[in-house]
C-alpha positions as CSV (number, residue, x, y, z in Angstrom):
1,X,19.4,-22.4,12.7
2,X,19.7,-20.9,9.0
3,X,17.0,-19.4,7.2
4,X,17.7,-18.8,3.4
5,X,21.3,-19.2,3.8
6,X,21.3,-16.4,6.1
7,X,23.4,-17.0,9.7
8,X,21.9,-16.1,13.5
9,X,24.8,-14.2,14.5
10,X,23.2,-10.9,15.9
11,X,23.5,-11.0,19.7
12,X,21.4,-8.9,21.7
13,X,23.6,-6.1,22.0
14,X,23.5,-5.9,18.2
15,X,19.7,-5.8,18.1
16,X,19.5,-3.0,20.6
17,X,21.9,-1.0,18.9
18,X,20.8,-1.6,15.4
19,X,17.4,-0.2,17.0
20,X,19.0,2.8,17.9
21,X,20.7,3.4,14.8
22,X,17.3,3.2,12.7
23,X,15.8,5.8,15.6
24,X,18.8,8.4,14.9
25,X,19.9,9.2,11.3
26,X,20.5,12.1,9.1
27,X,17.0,13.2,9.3
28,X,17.4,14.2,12.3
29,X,20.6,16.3,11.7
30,X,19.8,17.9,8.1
31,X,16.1,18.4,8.6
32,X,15.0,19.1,12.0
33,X,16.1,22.8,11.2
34,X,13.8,23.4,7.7
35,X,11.0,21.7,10.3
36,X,11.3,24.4,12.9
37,X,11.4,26.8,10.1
38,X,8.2,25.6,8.5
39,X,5.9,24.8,10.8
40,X,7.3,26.9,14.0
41,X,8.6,25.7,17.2
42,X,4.9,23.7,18.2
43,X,4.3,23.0,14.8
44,X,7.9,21.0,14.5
45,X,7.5,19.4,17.7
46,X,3.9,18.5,17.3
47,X,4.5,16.7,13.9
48,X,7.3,14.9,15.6
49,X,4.8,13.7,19.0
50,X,2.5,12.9,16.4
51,X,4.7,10.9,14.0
52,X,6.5,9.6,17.0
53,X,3.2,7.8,18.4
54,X,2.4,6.4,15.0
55,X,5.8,4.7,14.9
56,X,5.6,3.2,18.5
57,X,2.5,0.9,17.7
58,X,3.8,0.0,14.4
59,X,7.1,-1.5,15.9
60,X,4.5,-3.0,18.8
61,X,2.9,-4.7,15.7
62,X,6.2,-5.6,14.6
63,X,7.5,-6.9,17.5
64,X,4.7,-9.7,18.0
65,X,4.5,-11.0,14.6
66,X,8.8,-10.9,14.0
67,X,8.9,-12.9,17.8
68,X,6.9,-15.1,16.6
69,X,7.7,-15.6,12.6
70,X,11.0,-14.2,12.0
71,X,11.0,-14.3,8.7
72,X,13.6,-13.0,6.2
73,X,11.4,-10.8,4.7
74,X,10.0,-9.2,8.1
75,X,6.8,-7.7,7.8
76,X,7.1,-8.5,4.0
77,X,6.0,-11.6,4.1
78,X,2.9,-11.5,6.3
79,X,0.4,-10.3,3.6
80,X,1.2,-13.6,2.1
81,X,0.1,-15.4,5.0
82,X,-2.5,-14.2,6.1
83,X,-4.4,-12.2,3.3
84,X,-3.1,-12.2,-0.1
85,X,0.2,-13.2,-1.7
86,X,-0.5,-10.4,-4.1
87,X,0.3,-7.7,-0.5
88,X,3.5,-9.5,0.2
89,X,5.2,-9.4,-3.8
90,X,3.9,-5.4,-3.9
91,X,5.3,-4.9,-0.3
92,X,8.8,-6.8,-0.9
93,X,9.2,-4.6,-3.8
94,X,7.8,-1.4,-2.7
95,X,10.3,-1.7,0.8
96,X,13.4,-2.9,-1.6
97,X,12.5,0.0,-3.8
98,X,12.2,2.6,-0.7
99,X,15.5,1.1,0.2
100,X,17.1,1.8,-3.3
101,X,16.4,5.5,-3.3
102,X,17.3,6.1,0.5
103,X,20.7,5.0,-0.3
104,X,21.1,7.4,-2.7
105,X,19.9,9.9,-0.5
106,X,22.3,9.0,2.2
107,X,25.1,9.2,-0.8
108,X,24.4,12.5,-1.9
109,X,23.8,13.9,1.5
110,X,26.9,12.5,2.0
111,X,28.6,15.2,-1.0
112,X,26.8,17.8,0.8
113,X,28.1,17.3,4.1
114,X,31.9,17.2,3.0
115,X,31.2,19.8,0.8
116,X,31.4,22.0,4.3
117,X,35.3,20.8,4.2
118,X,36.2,21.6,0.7
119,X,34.2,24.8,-0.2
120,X,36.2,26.7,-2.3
121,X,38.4,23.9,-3.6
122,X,38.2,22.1,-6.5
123,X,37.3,19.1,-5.3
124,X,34.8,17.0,-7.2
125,X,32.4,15.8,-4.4
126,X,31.3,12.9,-6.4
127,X,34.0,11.2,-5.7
128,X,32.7,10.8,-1.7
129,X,30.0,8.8,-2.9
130,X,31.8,6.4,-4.4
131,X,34.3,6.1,-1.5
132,X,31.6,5.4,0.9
133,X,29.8,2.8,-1.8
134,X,33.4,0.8,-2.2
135,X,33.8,1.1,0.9
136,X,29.8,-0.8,2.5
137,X,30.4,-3.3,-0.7
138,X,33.4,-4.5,1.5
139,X,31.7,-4.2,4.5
140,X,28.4,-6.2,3.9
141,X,30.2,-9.0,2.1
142,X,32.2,-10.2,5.0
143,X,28.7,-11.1,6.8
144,X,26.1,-10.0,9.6
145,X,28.5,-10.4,12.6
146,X,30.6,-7.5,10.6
147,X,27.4,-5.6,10.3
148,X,26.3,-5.8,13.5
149,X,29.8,-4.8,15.0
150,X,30.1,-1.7,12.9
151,X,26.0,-0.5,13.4
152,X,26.8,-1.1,17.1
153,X,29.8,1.1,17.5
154,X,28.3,4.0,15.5
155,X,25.1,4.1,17.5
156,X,27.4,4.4,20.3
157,X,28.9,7.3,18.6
158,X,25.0,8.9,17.5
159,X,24.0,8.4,21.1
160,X,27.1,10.5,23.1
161,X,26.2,13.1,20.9
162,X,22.8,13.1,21.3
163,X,23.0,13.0,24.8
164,X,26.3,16.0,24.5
165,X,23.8,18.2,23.0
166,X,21.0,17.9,25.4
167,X,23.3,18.8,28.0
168,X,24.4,21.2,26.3
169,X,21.4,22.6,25.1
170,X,19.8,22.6,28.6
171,X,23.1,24.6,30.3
172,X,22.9,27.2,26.4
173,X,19.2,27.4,27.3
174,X,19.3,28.2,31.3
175,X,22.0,30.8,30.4
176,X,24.5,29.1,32.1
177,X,27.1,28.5,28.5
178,X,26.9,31.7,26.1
179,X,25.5,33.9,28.8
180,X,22.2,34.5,27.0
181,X,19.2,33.1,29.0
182,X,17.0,31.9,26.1
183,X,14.2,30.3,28.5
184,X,11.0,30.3,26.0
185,X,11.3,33.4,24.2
186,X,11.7,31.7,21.0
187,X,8.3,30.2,21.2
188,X,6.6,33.9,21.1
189,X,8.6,35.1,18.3
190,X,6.6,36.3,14.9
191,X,5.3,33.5,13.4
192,X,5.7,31.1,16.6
193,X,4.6,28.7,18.0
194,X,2.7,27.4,14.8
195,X,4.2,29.0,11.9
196,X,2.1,28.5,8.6
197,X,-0.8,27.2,10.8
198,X,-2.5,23.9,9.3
199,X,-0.5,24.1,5.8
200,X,3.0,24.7,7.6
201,X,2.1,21.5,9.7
202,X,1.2,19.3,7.2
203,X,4.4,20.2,5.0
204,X,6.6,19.0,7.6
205,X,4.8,15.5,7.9
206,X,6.9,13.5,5.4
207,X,10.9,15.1,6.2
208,X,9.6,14.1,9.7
209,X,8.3,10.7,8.4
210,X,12.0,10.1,6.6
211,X,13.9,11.3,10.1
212,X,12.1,8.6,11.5
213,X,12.4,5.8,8.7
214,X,14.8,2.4,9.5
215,X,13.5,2.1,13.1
216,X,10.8,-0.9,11.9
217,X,14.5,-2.4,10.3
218,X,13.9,-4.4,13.7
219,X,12.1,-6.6,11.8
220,X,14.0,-7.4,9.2
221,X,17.3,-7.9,11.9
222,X,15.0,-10.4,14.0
223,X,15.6,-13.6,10.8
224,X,19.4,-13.4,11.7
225,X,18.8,-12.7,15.7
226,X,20.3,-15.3,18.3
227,X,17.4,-15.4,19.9
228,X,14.2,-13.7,18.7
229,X,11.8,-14.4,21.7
230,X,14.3,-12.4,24.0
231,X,16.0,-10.0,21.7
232,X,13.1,-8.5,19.5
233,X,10.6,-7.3,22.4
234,X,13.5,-6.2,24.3
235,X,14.5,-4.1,21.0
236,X,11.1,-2.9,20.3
237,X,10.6,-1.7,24.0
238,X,13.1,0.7,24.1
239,X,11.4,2.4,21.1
240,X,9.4,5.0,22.9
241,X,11.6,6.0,25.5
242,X,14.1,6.6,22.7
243,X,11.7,8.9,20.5
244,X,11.1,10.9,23.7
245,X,14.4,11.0,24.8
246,X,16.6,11.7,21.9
247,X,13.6,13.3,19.5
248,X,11.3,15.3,21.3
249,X,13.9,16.4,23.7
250,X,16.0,17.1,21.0
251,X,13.6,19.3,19.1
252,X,12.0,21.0,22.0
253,X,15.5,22.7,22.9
254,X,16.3,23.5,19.3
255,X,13.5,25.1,18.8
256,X,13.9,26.9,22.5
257,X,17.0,28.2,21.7
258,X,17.0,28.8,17.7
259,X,14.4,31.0,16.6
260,X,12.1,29.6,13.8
261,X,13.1,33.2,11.6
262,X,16.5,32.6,12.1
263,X,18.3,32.9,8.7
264,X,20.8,30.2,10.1
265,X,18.1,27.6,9.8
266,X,17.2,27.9,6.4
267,X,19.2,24.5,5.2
268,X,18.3,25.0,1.9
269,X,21.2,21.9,0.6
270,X,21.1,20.3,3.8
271,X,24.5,21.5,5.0
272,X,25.5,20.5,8.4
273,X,27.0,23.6,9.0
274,X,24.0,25.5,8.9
275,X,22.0,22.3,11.4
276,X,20.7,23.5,14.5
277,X,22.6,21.2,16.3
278,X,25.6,22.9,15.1
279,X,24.4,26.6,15.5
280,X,23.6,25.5,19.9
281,X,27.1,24.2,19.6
282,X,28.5,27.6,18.4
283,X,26.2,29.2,20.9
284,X,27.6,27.7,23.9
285,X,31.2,28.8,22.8
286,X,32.5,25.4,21.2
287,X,34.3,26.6,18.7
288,X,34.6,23.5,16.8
289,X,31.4,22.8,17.1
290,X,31.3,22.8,13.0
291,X,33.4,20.5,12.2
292,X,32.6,17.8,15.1
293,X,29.0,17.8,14.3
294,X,29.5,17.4,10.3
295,X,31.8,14.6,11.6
296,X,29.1,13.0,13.5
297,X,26.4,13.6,10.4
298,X,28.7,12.0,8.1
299,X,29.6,8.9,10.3
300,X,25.5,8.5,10.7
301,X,25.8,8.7,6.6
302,X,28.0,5.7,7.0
303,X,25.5,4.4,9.4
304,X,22.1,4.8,7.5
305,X,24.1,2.7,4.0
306,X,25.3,0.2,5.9
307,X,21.8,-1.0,7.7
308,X,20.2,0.1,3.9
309,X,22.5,-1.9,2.0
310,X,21.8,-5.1,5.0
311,X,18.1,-5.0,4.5
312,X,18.1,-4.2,0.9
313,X,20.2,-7.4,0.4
314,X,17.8,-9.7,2.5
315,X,15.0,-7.8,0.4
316,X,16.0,-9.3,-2.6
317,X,17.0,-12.6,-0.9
318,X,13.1,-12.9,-0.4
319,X,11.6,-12.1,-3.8
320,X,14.5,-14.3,-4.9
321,X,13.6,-17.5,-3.2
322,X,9.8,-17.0,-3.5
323,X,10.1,-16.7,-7.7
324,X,9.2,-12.7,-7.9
325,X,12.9,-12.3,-8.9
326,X,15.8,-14.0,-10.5
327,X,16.8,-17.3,-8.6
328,X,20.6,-16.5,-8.8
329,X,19.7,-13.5,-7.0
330,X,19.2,-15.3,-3.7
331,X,22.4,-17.1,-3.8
332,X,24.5,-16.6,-0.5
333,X,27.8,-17.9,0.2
334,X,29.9,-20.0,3.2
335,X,29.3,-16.7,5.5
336,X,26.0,-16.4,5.2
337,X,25.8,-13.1,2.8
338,X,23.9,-12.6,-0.7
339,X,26.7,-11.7,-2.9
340,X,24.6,-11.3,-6.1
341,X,21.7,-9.0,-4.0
342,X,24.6,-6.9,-2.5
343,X,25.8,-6.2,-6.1
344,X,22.7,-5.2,-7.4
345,X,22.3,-2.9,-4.3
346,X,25.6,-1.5,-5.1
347,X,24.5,-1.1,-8.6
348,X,21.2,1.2,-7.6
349,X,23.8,3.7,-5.3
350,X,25.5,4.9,-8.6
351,X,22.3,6.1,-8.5
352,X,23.6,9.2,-6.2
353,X,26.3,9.8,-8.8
354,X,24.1,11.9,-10.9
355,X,24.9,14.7,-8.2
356,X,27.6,15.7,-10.6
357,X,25.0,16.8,-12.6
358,X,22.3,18.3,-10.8
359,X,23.6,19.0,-7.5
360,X,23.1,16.9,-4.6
361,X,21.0,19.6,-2.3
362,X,18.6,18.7,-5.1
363,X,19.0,14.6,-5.6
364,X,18.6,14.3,-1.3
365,X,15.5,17.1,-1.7
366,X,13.8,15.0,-4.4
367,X,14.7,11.3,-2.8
368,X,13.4,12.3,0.9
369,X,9.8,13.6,-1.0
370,X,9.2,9.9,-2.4
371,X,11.0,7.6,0.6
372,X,8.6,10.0,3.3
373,X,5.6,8.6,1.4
374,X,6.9,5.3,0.7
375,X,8.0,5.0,4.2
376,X,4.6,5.8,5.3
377,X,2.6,3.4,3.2
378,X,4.6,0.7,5.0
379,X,4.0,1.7,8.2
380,X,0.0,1.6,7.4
381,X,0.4,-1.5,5.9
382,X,2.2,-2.7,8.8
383,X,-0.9,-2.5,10.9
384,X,-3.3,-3.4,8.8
385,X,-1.3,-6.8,8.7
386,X,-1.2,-7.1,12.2
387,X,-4.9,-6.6,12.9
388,X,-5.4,-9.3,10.1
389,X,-2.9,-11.1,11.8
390,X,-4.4,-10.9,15.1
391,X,-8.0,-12.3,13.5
392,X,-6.8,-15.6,12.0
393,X,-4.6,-16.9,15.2
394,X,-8.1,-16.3,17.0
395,X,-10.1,-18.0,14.1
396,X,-8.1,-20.7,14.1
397,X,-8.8,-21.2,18.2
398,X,-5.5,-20.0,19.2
399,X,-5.3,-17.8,23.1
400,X,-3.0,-14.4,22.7
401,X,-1.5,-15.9,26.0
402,X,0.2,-18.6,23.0
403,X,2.3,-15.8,21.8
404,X,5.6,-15.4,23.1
405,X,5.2,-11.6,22.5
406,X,1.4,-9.8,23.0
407,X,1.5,-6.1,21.6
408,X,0.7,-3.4,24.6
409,X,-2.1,-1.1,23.5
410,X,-3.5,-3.4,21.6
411,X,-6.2,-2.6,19.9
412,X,-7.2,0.9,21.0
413,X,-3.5,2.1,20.5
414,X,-3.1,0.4,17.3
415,X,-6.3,2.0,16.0
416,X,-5.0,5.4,17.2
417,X,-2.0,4.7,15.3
418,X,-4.2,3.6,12.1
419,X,-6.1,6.9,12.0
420,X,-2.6,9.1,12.5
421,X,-1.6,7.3,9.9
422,X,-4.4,7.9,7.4
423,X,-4.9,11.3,8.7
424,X,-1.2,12.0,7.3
425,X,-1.4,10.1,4.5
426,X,-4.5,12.2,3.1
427,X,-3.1,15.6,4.4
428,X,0.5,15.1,2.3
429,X,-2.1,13.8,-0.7
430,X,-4.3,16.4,-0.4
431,X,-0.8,19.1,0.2
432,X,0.4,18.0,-3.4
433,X,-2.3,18.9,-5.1
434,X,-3.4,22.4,-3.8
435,X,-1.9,25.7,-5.0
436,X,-0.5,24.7,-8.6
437,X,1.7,27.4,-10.1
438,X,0.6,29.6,-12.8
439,X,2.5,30.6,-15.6
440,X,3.6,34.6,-15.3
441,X,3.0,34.6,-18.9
442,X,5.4,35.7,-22.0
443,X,6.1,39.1,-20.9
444,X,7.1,38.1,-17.3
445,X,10.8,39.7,-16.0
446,X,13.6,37.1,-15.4
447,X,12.8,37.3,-11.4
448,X,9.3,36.0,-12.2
449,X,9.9,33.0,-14.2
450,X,12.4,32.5,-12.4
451,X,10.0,32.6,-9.3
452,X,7.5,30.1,-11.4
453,X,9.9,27.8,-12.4
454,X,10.9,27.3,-8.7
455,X,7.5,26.6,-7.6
456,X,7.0,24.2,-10.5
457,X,9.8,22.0,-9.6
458,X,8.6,22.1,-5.6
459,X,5.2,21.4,-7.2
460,X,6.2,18.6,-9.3
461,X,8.2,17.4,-6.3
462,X,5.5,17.6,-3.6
463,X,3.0,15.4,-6.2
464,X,5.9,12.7,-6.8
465,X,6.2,12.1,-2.9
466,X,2.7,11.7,-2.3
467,X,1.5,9.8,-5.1
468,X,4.4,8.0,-6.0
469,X,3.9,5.0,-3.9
470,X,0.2,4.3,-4.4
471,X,0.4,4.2,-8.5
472,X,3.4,1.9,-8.4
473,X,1.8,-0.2,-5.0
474,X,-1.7,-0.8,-6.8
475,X,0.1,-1.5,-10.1
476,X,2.1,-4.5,-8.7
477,X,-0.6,-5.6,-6.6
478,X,-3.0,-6.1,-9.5
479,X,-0.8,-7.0,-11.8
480,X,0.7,-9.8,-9.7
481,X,-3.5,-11.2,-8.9
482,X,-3.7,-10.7,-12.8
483,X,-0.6,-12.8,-13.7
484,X,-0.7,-15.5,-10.9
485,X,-4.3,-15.5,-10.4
486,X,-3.8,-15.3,-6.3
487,X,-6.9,-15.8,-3.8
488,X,-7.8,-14.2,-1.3
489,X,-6.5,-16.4,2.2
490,X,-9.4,-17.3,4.7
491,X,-8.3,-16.6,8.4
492,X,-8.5,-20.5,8.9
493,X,-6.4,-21.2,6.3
494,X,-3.9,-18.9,7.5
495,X,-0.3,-20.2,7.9
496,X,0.9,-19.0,11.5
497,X,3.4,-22.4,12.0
498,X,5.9,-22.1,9.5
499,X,8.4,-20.4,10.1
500,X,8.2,-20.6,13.5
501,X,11.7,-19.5,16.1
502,X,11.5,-22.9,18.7
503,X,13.7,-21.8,21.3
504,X,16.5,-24.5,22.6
505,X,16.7,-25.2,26.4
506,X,19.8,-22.6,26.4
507,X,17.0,-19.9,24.7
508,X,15.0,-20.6,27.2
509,X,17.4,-20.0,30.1
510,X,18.9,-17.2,28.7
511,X,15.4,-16.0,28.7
512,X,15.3,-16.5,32.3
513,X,18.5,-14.8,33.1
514,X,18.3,-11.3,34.8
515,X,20.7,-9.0,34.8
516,X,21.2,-6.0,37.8
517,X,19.0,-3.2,37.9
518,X,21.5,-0.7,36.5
519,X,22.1,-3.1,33.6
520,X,18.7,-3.4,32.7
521,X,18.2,0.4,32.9
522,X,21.1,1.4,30.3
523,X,19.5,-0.8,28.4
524,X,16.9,1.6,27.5
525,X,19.5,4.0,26.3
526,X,22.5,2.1,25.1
């Protein structure tokens, strides 16, 4: 079955790894250590528990509706069937502009982390970028099966070291590599466990929120699945053992082991080799623990573009066949890809280029400020749809037993999730405003101004991330009512049928199929 021009060639294996992939990403590596130092060994992993939770019932939501409709444009497209076209047009654009900026990101963390290789040469690190941007170009034009092949073998990578470092961590911890016993002193250190109290908390909400960002990319993967009725829930599933396992984990022995005051930790460009993954590497006596784990950060660089650049493409595949962008956009050719939205995407990466000017510890700073807030706009959104969702199938007579995927925790988790959700939303809003800087004044020394101007860029940076999203969302949603006059859509009008997977009797049997124990256990993981 072909949707758009787009093939079904993800197997399950694909799906499952592709799930992973989203789940670990640079965030992790290059922020996790400026979390621990804000907010404090609780404060990180709180904000992570708390963020994690969130996430969980917003892939649940996911995971019904995408069973059901997988739909090229994912979660996208559900405001436009079952409340207001308006939602879907602002949401298409606001996730394919998300998507625009966190490639850039990636691309300029990218300069950073091979700057570690060639400090002290002359290298111009600009030209890594570009490498990596010719590079996904050739990559996501030979089609999904080559997509899916390459996300699946560098989650396998992201995974053994994940898994490496907990071991690791545990033995650096008990004293047993590095012969320091490091227990839980570093949770009664000065400032520990909640360094900055409330206000250090809060700050950490939207890095944490962009660590975190590509996992609901299940969605978007489910349009060009085999098999959405077994692949998606099985995907989605895995979601919270994998947030405890390789996040909270994670962060709890980082923050055990490296102290939140430790001048290591302050990443101020995002180097890799000054990531706390890195500095429990060095600490258990690997001595190239360095250069293996800016290896490993740079291949989940590679990672993070090349799912981007996938679901940027199918984002402009979507507001290409439903008229909110050029028609020759959404043209795709004998393999299945969008050649004209994967040159546009490649376009918007050049983006990342302006690190030659302005550094790219700056360009990834600024970029993870506005995708953290765009990010989590999406994720509200996301279950705001599904409650909707869930009200027209049962207007229009429908039972939840009809659906080949019912949520779990529906609805008391998914309103815990809501109010985490709005609860972080108006505490990074409410961040950005608060504390403005004040202008020393004309007789202020060099130190002070330069002091103020610092603060006026983080200040200027803080009310970009957290406003960002909201001016440019309301302004597309009203403009596009204003333009195309749109109504709101009565839950029995709802369209729930089109769209719709019908598995064949193959589907079905596959389905059926159950593998050994053991199997089915890895799964979880790997």
């Amino acid at each position: 079955m072909d949707q758009y021009g787009l093939k079904r060639d993800l197997r399950l294996r694909h799906m499952i790894m592709i799930a992973i992939s989203g789940t670990i990403g640079t965030g992790l590596f290059l922020t996790s250590g400026t979390t621990i130092t804000t907010a404090g060994p609780g404060g990180a992993l709180l904000a992570y528990t708390i963020i994690g939770i969130w996430l969980v019932f917003v892939c649940q939501a996911i995971g019904e509706i995408a069973t059901l409709l997988p739909l090229p444009g994912a979660f996208n497209a559900w405001g436009g069937r079952v409340f207001d076209e308006a939602m879907s047009f602002q949401m298409t654009w606001m996730y394919f502009i998300n998507l625009a900026l966190i490639i850039p990101a990636e691309l300029a963390a990218s300069a950073v982390i091979v700057g570690f290789w060639t400090e002290g040469s002359n290298f111009p690190l600009w030209v890594v970028p570009l490498i990596i941007i010719l590079v996904m170009i050739a990559i996501n034009m030979v089609g999904v099966r080559a997509y899916g092949e390459l996300e699946y073998w560098f989650s396998i990578l992201k995974v053994v070291t994940i898994i490496m470092f907990i071991i690791c961590g545990i033995l650096v911890d008990a004293g047993v590599l590095g012969g320091v016993k490091y227990g839980m002193a570093a949770w009664h250190v000065e400032g520990a466990p909640f360094k900055g109290g409330f206000i250090g908390f809060i700050t950490t909400l939207v890095s944490v929120g962009y660590s975190y960002a590509g996992t609901e990319m299940i969605g978007v993967t489910a349009a060009e699945s085999r098999n959405p009725h077994k692949h998606v829930p099985k995907a989605v599933n895995t979601v919270p053992l994998r947030i405890a396992f390789f996040y909270l984990v994670s962060v709890f022995l980082l923050a055990s082991i490296v102290e939140n005051n430790d001048k290591s930790l302050l990443n101020e460009n995002s180097s890799a080799a000054k990531a706390p993954f890195t500095i429990v590497f060095a600490k258990a006596g690997i001595n190239a623990a360095a250069n293996y784990m800016n290896a490993v950060v740079l291949s989940s660089v590679f990672s993070a573009i090349n799912s981007n650049i996938y679901v940027a493409t199918r984002m402009l595949l979507w507001l290409s066949k439903n008229g909110w962008a050029h028609k020759y956009i959404g043209y795709t050719n004998a393999r299945g890809v969008p050649q004209v939205a994967v040159g546009i995407v490649s376009a918007f990466s050049c983006l990342s280029l302006i690190t030659i000017f302005v550094g790219s510890g700056v360009v990834f700073q600024w970029l993870v400020s506005i995708i953290g807030s765009i990010i989590f706009q999406s994720w509200i959104l996301i279950l705001f749809l599904h409650f909707r969702f869930r009200y027209c199938w049962k207007k229009q007579g429908r039972s939840v037993s009809d659906l080949p995927y019912v949520s779990w925790g529906y609805p008391r988790g998914h309103i815990l999730a809501t109010i985490i959700g709005c609860c972080c939303i108006i505490a990074t809003c409410y961040l950005s405003v608060i504390n403005p800087p004040h202008y020393p004044g004309d007789n202020a020394s060099p130190a002070q101004l330069e002091l103020y101007r610092k603060a006026r860029d983080q200040y200027a940076q803080g009310l970009l991330g957290a406003w960002f999203s909201w001016v440019c969302s309301t302004c597309l949603f009203l403009g596009y009512k204003f333009v195309r006059k749109t109504k709101f859509i009565k839950a029995e009008n709802a369209d729930l049928a089109t769209g719709r997977f019908i598995p064949t009797t193959s589907d079905e049997e596959d389905m059926r199929r159950r593998r050994p124990r053991w199997r089915r256990f890895l799964q979880y993981f790997v």
